[in-house]
N, C-alpha and C positions, 0 to 999 in steps of 0.2 A: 734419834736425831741422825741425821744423815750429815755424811762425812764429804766435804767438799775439797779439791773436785773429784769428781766420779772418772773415772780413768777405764780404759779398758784397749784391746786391739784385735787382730787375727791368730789364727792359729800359731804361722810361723813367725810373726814379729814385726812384719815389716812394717806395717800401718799399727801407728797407734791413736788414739784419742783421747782428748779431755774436753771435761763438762762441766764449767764454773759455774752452772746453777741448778737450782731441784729442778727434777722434773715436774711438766705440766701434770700430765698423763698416762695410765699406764696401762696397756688394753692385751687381748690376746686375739689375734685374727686367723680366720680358723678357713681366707679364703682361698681358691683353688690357686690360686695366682702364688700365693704366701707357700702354699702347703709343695707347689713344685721348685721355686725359688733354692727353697730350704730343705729339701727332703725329706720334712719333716711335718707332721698333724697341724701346728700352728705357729706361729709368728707371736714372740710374748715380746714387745715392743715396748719403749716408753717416748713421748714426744718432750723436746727439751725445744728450748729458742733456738734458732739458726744464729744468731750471735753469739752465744755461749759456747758453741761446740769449735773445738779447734785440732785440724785432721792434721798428723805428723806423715808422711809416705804416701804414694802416688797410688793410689785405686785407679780402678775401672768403673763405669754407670752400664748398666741395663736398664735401655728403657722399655716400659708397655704401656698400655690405656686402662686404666681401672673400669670398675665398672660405674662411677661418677660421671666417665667422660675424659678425666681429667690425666696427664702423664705422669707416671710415678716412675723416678728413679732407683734404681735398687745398684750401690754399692758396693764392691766387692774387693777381694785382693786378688792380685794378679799372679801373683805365686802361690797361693793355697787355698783359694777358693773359696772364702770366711765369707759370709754376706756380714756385713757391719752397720749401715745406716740407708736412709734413702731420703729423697725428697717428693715435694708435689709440685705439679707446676702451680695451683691452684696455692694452696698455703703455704709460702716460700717462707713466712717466720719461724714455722716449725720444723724439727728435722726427726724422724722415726730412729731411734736407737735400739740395735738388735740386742735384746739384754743378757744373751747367752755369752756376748762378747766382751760383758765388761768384765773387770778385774774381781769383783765380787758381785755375783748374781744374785744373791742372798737380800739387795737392798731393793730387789722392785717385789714395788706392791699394784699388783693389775686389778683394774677396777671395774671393767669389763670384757666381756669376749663377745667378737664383732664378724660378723660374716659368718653365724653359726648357720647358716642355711647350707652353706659348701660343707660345714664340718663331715668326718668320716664316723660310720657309725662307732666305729673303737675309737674316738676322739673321746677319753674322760672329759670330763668340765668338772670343775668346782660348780656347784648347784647354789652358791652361795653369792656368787657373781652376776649382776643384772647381763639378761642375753636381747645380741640385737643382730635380727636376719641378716643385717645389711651393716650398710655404717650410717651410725649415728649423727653426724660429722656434716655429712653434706646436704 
């Protein structure tokens, strides 16, 4: 059972968040976009409602063009560089939550991994998780 709400923030503190409801979604994006963002192999996300989420501390947005077409915002803090959340301009009800930032990372369960076409050959995957080139999504 999952413990309500999901809370989490940035490295140094100054942005925090909360999430008064489960997650939709919970995916791991493995794209080129995702993988320089975060200096990191992939992006393990969960989508939550854009109503439920409520951001304490003043961020920054990065935008770009996905490869849907569509603008994706990527969130960040301005004193220590955490990426935290983002939007789409395309699906405004949902908001992507970086889950390395929550208070317990322990509670997402990722249901798929999305853009395995960009993955790096040393990207492990779970074999056990449906895989999709692209995103599924649009």
């Amino acid at each position: 059972m999952m413990k309500l709400p999901i809370t989490g923030g940035c490295l140094c503190g100054a942005i925090r968040y909360e999430i008064s409801a489960k997650p939709i979604s919970g995916f791991n994006c493995h794209c080129r976009s995702c993988q320089k963002a975060l200096g990191a192999p992939y992006l393990a996300a969960m989508l939550v409602p854009a109503s439920t989420l409520k951001i304490t501390g003043d961020y920054k947005e990065y935008a770009t063009i996905a490869a849907s077409g569509h603008t994706v915002y990527r969130a960040f803090c301005p004193q220590c560089g955490s990426t935290l959340f983002g939007r789409n301009s395309t699906f405004t009800e949902l908001r992507p939550i970086t889950v390395a930032t929550l208070d317990d990372p322990s509670i997402f369960q990722p249901q798929r991994d999305i853009w395995v076409a960009d993955a790096q050959p040393w990207d492990y995957m779970n074999p056990d998780l449906p895989k999709f080139d692209g995103n599924p999504w649009h």
